[in-house]
C-alpha positions in Angstrom: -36.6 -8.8 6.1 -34.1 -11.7 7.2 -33.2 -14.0 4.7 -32.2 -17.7 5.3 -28.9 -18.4 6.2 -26.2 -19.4 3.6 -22.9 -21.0 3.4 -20.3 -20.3 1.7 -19.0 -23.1 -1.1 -18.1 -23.8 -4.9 -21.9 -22.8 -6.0 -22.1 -20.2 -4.3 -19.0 -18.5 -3.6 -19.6 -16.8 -7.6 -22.5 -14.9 -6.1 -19.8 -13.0 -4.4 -17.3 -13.2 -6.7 -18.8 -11.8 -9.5 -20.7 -9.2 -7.5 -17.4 -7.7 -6.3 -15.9 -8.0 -9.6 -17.2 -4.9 -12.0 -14.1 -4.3 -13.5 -16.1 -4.3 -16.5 -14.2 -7.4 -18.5 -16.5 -8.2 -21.7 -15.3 -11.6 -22.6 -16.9 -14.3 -20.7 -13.8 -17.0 -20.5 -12.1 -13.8 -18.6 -15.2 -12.8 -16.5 -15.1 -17.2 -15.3 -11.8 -17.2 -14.7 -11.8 -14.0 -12.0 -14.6 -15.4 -10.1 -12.9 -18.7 -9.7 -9.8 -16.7 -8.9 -12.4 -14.4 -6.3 -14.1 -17.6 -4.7 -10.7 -19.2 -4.0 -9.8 -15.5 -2.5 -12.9 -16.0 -0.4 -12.0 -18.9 0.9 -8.2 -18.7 1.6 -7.5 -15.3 1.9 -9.8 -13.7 4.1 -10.5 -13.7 8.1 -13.4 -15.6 9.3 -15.0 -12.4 10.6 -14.3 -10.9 6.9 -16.2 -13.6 5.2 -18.6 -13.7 8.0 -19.5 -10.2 7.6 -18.7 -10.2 3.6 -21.4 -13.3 3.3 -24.3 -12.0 5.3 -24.2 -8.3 3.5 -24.0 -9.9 -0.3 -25.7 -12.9 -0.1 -27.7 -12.4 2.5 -28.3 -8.7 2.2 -28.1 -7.8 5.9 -27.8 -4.6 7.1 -24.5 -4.0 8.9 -26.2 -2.8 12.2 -28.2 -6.6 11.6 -24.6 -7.9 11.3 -23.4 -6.0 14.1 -26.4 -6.9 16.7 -25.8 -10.6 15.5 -22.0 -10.9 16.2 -21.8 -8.9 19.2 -20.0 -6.2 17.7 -20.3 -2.4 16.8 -21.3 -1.5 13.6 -17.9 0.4 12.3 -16.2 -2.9 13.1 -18.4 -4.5 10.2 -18.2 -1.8 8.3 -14.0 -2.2 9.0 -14.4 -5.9 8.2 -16.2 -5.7 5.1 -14.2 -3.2 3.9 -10.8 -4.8 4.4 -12.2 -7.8 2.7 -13.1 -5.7 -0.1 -9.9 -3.8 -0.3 -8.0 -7.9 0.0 -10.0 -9.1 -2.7 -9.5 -5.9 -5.4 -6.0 -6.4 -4.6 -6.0 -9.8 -5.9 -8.5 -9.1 -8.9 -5.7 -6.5 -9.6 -2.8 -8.5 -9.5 -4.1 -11.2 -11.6 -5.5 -8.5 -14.1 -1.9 -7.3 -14.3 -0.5 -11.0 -15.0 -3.2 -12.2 -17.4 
């Protein structure tokens, strides 16, 4: 099933955010704060083909062969980039975690 194409911006940058961050925080000014801090991440620190790949598995729930086939690249290679933009963004949940 192929969902409609979505762009990354403010309103929908959370989506992403919030799914990645299950660090379990219970208080929701906290939980707010990390997904602006997340969405920004998004935006600024990641490669185009990280939030490329990152955008069409969460939000648009593609399959990473889908991804692959779509891009013109091998599957591992998504795998790779959606997993270095994983690894980028826990880093930065971490460190602003450690500094709250």
């Amino acid at each position: 099933m192929r969902r409609e194409r979505v762009f990354l911006n403010d309103e929908n940058s959370d989506l992403i955010a919030f799914s990645l961050y299950q660090a379990g925080a219970s208080n929701r000014p906290e939980r707010e704060r990390m997904k602006r801090i997340l969405s920004r991440a998004i935006r600024c620190e990641l490669t185009e083909r990280q939030r490329s790949c990152l955008i069409k598995h969460y939000l648009e729930g593609m399959k990473m062969k889908d991804i692959a086939k779509e891009m013109g690249l091998s599957k591992s290679t998504v795998s790779r980039h959606i997993s270095a933009a994983e690894l980028k963004l826990r880093k930065v949940a971490s460190y602003y975690q450690r500094n709250n």
